[in-house]
C-alpha positions as CSV (number, residue, x, y, z in Angstrom):
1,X,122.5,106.6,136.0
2,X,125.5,106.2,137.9
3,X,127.6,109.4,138.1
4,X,131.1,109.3,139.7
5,X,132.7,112.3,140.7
6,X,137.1,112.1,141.1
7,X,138.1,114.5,143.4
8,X,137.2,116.9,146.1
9,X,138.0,120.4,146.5
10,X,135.9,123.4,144.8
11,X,135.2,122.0,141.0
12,X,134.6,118.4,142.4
13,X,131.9,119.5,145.3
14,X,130.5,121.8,142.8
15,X,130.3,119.5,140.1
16,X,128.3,116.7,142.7
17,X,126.2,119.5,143.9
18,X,125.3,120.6,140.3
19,X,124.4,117.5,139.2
20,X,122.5,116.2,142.1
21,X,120.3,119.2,142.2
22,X,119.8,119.6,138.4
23,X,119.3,115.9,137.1
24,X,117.3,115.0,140.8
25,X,116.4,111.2,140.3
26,X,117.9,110.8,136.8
27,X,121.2,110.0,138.6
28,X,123.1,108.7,141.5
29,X,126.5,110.9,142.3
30,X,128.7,109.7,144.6
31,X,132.5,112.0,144.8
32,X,135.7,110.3,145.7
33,X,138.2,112.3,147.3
34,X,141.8,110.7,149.2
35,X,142.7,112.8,152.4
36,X,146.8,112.4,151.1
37,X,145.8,114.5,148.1
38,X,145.6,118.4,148.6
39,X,144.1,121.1,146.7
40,X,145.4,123.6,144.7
41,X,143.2,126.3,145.9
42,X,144.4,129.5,144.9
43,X,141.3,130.6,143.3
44,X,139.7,132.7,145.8
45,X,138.6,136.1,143.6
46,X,135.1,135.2,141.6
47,X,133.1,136.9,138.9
48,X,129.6,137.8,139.0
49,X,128.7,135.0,137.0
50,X,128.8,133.3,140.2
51,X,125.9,134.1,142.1
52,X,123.9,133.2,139.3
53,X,125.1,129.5,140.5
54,X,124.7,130.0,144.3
55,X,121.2,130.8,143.7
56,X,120.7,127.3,141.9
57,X,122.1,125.8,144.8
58,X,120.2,127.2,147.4
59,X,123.0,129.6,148.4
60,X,122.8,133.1,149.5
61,X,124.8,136.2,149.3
62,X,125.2,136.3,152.8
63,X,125.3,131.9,153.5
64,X,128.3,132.2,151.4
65,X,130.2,135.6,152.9
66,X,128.9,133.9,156.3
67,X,130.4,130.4,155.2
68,X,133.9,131.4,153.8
69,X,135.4,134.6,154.9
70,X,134.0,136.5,152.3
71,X,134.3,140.2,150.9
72,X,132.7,141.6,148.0
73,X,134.3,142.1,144.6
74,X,133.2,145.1,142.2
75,X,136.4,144.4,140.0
76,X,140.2,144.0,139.4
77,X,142.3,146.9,138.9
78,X,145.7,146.1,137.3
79,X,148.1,148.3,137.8
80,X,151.7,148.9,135.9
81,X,150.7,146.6,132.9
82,X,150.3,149.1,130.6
83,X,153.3,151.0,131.9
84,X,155.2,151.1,135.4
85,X,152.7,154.4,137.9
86,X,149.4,153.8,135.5
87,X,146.5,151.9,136.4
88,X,142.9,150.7,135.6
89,X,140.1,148.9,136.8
90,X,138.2,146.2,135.0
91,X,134.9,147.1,136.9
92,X,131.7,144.8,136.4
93,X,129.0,146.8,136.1
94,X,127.9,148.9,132.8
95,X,129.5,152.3,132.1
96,X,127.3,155.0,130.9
97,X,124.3,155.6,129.6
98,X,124.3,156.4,125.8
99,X,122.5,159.4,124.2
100,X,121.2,157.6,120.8
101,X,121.7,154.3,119.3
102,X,125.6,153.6,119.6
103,X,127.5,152.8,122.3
104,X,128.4,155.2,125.2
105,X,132.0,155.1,124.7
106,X,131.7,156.4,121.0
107,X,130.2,159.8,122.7
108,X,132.7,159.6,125.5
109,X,135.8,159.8,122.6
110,X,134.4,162.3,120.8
111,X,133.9,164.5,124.0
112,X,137.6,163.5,125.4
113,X,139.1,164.6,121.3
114,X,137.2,168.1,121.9
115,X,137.4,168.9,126.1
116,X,139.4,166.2,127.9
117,X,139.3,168.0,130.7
118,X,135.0,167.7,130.7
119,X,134.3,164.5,129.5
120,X,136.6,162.8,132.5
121,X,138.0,159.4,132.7
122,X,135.7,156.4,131.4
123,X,135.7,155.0,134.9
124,X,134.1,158.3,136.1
125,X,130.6,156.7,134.4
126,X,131.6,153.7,136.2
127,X,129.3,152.8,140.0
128,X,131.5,149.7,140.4
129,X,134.6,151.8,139.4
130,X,133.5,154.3,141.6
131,X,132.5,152.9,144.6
132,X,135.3,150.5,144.3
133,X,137.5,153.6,144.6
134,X,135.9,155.0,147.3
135,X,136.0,151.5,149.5
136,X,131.8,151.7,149.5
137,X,129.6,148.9,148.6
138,X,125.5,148.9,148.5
139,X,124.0,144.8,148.2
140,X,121.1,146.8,145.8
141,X,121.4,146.6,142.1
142,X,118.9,149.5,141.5
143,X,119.8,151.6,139.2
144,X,122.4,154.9,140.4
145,X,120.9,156.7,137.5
146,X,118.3,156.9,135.0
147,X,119.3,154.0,132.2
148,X,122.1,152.7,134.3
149,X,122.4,149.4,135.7
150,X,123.7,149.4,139.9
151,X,126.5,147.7,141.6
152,X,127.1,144.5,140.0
153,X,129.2,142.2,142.1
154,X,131.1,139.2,142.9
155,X,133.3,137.7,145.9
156,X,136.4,136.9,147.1
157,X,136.4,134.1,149.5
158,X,138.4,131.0,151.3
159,X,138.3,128.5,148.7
160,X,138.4,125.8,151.4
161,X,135.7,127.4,153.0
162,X,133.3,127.3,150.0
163,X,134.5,124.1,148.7
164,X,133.1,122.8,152.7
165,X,129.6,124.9,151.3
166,X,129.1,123.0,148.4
167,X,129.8,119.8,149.8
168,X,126.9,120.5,152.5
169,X,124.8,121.6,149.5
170,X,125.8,118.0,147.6
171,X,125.7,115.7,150.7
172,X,122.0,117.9,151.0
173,X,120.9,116.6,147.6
174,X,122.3,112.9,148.4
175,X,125.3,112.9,146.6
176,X,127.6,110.0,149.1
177,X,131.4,110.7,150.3
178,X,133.5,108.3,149.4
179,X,137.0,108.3,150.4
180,X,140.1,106.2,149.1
181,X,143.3,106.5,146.8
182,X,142.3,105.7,143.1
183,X,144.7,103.4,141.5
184,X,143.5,102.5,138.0
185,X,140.6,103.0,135.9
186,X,139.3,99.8,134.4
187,X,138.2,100.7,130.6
188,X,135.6,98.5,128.2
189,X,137.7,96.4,126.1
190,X,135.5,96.8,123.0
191,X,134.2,101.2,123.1
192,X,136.8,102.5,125.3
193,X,134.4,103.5,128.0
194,X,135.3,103.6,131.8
195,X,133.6,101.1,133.8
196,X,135.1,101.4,137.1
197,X,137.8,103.0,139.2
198,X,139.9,100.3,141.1
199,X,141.2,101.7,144.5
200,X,144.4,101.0,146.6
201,X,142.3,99.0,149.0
202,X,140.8,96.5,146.5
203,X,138.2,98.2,146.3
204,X,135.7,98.3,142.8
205,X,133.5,101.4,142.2
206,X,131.6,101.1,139.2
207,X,129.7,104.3,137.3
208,X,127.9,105.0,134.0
209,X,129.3,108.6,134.0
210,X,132.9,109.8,134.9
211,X,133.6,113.6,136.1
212,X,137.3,114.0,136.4
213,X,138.0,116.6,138.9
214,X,141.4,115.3,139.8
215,X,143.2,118.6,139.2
216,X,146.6,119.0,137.0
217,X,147.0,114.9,137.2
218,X,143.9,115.0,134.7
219,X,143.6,110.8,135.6
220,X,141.0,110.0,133.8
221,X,141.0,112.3,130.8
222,X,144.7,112.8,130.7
223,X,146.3,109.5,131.6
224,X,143.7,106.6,131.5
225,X,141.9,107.8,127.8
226,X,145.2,109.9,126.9
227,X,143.4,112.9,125.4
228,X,146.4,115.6,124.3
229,X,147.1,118.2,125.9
230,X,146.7,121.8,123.8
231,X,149.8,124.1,125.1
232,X,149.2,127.4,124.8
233,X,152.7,129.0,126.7
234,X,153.6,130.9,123.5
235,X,151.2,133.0,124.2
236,X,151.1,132.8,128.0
237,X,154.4,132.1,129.4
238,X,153.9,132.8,132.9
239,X,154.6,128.8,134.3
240,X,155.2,129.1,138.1
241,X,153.1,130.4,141.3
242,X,153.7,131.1,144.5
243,X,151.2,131.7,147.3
244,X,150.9,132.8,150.5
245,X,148.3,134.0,153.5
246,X,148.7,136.9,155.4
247,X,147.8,139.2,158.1
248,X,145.0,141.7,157.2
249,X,145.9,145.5,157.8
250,X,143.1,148.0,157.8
251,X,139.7,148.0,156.0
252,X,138.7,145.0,153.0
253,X,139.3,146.5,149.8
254,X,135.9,146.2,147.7
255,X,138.4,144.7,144.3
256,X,141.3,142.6,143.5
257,X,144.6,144.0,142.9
258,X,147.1,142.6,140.2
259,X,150.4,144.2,140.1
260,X,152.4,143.7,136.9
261,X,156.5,142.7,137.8
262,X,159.2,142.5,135.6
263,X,158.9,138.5,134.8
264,X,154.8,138.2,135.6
265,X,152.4,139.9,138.0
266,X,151.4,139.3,141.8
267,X,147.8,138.7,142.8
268,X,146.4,140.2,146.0
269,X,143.1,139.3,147.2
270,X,141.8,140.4,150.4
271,X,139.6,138.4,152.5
272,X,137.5,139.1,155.9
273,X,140.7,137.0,158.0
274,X,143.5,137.6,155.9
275,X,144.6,138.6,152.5
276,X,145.5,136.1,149.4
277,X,149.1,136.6,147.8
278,X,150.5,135.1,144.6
279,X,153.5,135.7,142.9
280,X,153.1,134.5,139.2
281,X,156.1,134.4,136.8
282,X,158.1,132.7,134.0
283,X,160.3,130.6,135.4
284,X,162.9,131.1,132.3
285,X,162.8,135.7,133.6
286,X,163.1,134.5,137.5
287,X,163.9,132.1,140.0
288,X,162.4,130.6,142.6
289,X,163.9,131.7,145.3
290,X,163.9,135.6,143.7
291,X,160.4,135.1,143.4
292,X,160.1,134.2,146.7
293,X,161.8,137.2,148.5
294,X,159.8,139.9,145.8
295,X,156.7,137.9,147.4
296,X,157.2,137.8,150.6
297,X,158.6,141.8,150.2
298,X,154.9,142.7,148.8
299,X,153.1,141.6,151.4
300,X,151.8,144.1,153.4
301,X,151.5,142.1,156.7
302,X,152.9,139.2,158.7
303,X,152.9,135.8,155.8
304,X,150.5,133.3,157.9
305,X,152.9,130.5,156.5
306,X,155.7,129.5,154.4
307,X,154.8,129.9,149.9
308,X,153.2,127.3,148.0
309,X,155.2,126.6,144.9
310,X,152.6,125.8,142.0
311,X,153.9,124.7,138.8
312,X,151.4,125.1,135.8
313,X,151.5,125.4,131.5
314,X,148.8,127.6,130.1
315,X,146.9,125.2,127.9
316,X,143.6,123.0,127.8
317,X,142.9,118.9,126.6
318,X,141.9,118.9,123.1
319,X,138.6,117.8,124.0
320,X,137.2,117.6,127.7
321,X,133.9,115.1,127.2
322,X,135.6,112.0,126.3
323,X,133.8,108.6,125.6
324,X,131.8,108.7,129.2
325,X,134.2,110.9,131.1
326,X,133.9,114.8,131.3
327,X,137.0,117.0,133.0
328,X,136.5,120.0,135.0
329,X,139.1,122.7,136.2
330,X,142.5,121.7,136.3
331,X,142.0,117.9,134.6
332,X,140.8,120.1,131.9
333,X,143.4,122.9,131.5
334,X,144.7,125.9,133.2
335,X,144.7,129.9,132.4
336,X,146.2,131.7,134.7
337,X,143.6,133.6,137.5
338,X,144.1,136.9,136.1
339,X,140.6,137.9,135.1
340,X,139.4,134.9,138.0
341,X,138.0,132.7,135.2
342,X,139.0,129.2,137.1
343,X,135.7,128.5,139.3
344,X,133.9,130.2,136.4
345,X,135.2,127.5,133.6
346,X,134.3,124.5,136.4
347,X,130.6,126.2,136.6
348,X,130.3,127.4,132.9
349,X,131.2,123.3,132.0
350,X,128.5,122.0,134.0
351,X,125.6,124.3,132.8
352,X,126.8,123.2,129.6
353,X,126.9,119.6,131.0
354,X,123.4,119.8,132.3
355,X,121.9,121.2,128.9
356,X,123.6,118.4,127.0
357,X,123.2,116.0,129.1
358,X,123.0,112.0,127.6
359,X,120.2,109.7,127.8
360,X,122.4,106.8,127.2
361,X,125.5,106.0,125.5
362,X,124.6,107.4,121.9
363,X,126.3,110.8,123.0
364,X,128.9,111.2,120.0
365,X,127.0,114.4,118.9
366,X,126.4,115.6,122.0
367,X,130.1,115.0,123.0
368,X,131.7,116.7,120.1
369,X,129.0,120.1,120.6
370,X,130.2,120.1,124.0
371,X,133.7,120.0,122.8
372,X,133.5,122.8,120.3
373,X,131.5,125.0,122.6
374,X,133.9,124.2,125.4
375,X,136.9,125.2,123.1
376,X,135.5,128.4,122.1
377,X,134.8,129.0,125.3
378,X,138.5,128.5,126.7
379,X,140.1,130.1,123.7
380,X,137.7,133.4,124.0
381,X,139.2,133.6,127.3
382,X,142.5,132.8,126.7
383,X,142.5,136.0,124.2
384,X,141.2,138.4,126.6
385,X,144.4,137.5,128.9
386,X,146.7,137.6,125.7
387,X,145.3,141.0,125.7
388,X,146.8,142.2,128.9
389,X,150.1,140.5,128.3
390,X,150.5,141.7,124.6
391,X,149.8,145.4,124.6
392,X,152.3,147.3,127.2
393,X,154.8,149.9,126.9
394,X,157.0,148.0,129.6
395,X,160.9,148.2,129.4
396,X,161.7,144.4,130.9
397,X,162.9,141.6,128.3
398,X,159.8,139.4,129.3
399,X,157.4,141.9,128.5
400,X,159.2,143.6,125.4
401,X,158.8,139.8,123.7
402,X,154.6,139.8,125.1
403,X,154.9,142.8,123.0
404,X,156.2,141.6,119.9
405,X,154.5,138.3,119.9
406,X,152.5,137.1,116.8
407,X,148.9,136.7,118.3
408,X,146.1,134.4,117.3
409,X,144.0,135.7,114.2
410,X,141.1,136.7,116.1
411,X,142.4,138.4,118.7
412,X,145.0,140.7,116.3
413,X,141.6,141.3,113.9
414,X,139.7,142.5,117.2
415,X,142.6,144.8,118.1
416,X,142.7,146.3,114.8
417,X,138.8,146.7,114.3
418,X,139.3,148.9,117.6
419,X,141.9,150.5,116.7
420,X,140.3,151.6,113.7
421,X,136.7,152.4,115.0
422,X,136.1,152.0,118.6
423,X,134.0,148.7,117.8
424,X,134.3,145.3,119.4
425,X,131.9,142.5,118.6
426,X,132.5,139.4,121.1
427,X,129.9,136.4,120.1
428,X,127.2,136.6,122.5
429,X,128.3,132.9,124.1
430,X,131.3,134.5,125.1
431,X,132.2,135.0,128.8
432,X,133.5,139.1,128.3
433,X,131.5,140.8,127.1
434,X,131.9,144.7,125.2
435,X,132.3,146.7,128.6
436,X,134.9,144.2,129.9
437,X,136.6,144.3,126.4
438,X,136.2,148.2,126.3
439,X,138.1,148.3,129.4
440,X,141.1,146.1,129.0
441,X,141.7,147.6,125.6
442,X,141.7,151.3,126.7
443,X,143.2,150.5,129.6
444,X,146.3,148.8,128.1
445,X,146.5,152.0,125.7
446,X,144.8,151.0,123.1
447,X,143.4,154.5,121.6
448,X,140.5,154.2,118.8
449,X,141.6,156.4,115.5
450,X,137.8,157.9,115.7
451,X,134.0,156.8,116.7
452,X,130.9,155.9,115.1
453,X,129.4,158.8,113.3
454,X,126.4,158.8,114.7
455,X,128.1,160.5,118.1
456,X,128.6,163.6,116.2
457,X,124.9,164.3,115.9
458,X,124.2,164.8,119.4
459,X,125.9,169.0,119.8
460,X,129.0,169.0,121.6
461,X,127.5,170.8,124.8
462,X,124.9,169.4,125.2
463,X,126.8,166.3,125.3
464,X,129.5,167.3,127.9
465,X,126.6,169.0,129.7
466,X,125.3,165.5,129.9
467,X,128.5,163.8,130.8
468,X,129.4,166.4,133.8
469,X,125.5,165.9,135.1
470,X,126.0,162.0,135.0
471,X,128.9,162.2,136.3
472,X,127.4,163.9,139.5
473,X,124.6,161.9,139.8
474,X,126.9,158.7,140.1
475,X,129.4,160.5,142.6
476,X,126.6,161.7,145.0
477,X,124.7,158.0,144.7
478,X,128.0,156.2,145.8
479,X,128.9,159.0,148.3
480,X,125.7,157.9,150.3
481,X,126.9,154.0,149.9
482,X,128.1,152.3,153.5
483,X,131.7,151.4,153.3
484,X,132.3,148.2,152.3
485,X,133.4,146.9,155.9
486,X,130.1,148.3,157.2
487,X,128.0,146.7,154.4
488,X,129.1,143.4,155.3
489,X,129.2,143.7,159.0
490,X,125.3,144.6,158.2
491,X,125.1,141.6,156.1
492,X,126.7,139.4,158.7
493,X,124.2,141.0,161.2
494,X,121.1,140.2,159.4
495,X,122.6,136.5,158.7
496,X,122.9,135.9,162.6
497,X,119.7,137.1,163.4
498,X,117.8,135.1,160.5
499,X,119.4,131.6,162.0
């Protein structure tokens, strides 16, 4: 099968990699890209989720940091959303180890109601938390301590850089570079199906299968089948970015940062040769150019170039796998990088892709499981950023109505369940899972009414015997971690002497 791939940058080199290497001989991929046409490529923090990909392509942890400027990332900490001075970090690894058959939180609020003071913050049972902290990273994911997971990580990187890494993985596993300026698709009179792309040179490139990779313009999915477009700004109103490079001062921070401001947040994501900054915002609370000088004001050293302004609306296509065409990233939809889900929805869709993938053109069954699961999916997601947004004790107009906003069903019943009893039950398909959720939710302020029984049979100190000699153990097993810098200069080290 012919397989057509419109549009470079990260999601389109990943999607011709991915399919290359998982369908081997079943297909023929071939990407078009125009040199006029930029990327948006903004999205340079990952998730863990990640590496799980880099693997299936061939690609080390220290190919990629090698390859793109890379840092590690052990987690975002946000810091004023709750309220202006607090903080919190949404670490990746587990937190905890429990003492019987519920979760470790329920023990940890029943020793904070009785001894606040002994049973610590959450974060203190947290070796990404921790270590993140402490600027110390170990590339091991033994345990730290007896039932607890190690670091588990991500990256940060130059999303040029990687996006030049997969296309040596694709061009690898034969996938051919085409370049040109697409001017229409030509359709099937009679199903509806693309046949062929017609380009601004007369040329006629035909394909079986579409992957539409051509960013906010959504071509093929958007304008040439005209699939709507689901907006979702009344619950994310944040419309407008700008970014900006800059110089790198002092040591890599082992996390992102995202800083909450009175119409949005700012991003900052800090990268071997420089850091990433963003300034997102709702363009009805600010203006661009006010935007602009808070940016640039942030920035903690010399802006490596005028800001990019990026114009976006929260949202997603109704359905992404249309007749033969399938969308990825931004042809698809947009949620803001908050929680770095972008490369993550481009790679999740093309797992998805490869599992489902069609034999011929009998795919209606296929096509509309895709398109459930790929909804779900998106709107999981878009709840867990709701999340952050809708539960803050700020003062400013733009976040007093976040506040007060009516939420999607789900997402208020999950509140309340917590609320209620310290229990959150995401579906097992979904991308956060109960730590992540545990984390956001108590670190926005959301404070559980009690705990699951069961907590109270363990005696009280015993149990913040237990919590003060964890605690220990994890503070003495990251104390003996390299800092972060030195871990990947030992990385880098190993790299150059393996080629």
């Amino acid at each position: 099968m012919r397989v057509l791939v419109l549009g470079g940058g990260t999601a389109g080199w990943m999607a011709a990699a991915v399919l290359a290497r998982g369908l081997g001989p079943l297909v023929h991929v071939s990407l078009l890209e125009s040199p006029a046409i930029g990327t948006v490529g903004v999205g340079e923090a990952t998730i863990p989720q990640i590496r799980h990909l880099n693997r299936f392509l061939g690609i080390t942890d220290a190919e990629l940091l090698a390859a793109s400027e890379g840092t590690i990332k052990l987690g975002i900490r946000f810091i004023g959303w709750g309220r202006p001075g607090e903080s919190y970090i949404h670490a990746f690894s587990d937190i905890g180890v429990a003492l019987g058959q519920v979760g470790f939180h329920h023990y940890w609020l029943r020793a904070r109601a009785a001894a606040p003071d002994r049973a610590g913050s959450f974060w203190d049972y947290s070796p990404n938390a921790l270590a993140a902290a402490a600027g110390r990273f170990l590339p091991q994911e033994e345990p730290l301590a007896p039932g607890l997971t190690g670091l588990r990580w991500a990256y940060h990187f130059d999303a040029g850089l990687y996006a030049g890494l997969l296309r040596r993985k694709a061009e690898e596993a034969g996938v051919r570079h085409l370049t040109g300026l697409m001017q229409a698709a030509e359709r099937d009179p009679h199903d509806g199906r693309v046949v062929a792309l017609r380009l601004d040179d007369g040329r006629r490139l035909e394909a079986e299968f579409f992957i539409d990779c051509s960013g906010f313009r959504s071509l093929l999915l958007g304008q040439a089948l005209a699939v709507p477009f689901v907006d979702w700004s009344q619950w994310l109103a944040c419309d407008t970015a700008l970014a900006v490079g800059s110089r790198r001062r002092g040591p890599p921070a082992a996390h992102t940062e995202a800083h909450a401001h009175a119409a949005g947040w700012r991003w900052r994501i800090p990268l071997r040769h420089r850091i990433g900054n963003g300034y997102v915002y709702c363009s009805s609370e600010m203006d661009e150019e006010a935007a602009r000088r808070a940016l640039l004001a942030a920035l903690d050293g010399e802006p490596l170039g005028e800001p990019r302004l990026i114009r976006f609306k929260a949202g997603r296509r109704q359905r992404v796998w249309e007749a033969n065409v399938v969308a990825l990233g931004l042809a698809a939809g947009f949620l803001e990088p908050l929680e770095s889900t972008s490369i993550h929805l481009v790679q999740s869709g093309l797992q998805r892709l490869l599992e489902m993938w069609p034999r011929g053109k009998d795919e209606a069954a296929l096509r509309a499981e895709y398109n459930r699961r790929t909804a779900e999916e998106w709107e999981a997601i878009r709840d867990f950023l709701i999340l952050h947004y809708h539960r803050n004790d700020r003062s400013e107009p733009f976040w007093r109505q976040l506040a007060g906003m009516t939420l999607p069903e789900g997402l208020a019943e999950r509140i309340a369940l917590f609320a209620q009893s310290a229990r959150i039950y995401p579906d097992p398909l979904e991308l956060f899972t109960e730590i992540a959720w545990l984390q956001v939710l108590l670190g926005q302020g959301v404070q559980p009414r009690g705990w699951h029984p069961a907590a109270d049979l363990v005696p009280m100190e015993r149990l913040l015997g237990y919590l003060g000699q964890l605690r220990e153990r994890l503070r003495r097993a990251v104390r003996r971690m390299p800092d972060h810098e030195q871990a990947l200069a030992r990385i880098m080290d190993a790299h150059a002497a393996a080629d």
